[in-house]
N, C-alpha and C positions, 0 to 999 in steps of 0.2 A: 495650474490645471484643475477644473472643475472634477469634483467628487464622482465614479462611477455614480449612477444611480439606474435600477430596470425598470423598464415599463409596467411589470406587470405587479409590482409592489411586494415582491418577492422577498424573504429576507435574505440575508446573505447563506445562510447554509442551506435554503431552498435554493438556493439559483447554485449553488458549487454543485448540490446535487443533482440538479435539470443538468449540468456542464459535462456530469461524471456519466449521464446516462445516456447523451449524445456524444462524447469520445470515445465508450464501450460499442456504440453502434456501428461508428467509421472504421474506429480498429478491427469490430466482426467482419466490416466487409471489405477489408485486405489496406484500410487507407492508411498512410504514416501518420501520426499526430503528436504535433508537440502540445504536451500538456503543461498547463503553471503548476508547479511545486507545490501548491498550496491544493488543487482539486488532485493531481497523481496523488497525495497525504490520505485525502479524502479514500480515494478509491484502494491506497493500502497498498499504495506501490512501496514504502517505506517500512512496513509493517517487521519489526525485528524478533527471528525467530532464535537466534542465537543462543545456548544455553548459558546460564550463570556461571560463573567462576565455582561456586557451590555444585551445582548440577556436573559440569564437566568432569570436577575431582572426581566426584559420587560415580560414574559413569565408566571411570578409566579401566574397570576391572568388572568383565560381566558374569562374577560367581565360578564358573569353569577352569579350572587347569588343566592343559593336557601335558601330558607327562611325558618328556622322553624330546622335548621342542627347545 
């Protein structure tokens, strides 16, 4: 199979971004779109908010006790 290549000599994170900002527009206007894993990455569909192992412990106790619980 012959290598993608675009007309408009785009590089490749130029054209994932043209991809990412015509998916954003059909999903604005109600359309289903399957995206490639690699431009949904792009747009930060994956983006991990989860805290650290370190953060979570830190977090377990927010300073307060109530007394009498």
């Amino acid at each position: 199979m012959p290598e993608h290549t675009n007309p408009l000599g785009l590089t490749k994170e130029e054209e994932a971004a043209v991809i990412a900002g015509r998916v954003s527009e059909m999903v604005g206007a109600g359309m289903i779109v399957p995206v490639d894993p690699d431009i949904a990455d792009l747009m930060g569909a994956f983006e991990e908010t989860a805290l650290s192992p370190e953060d979570a412990h830190d977090a377990r106790f927010d300073g307060s006790v109530v007394e009498g619980e």
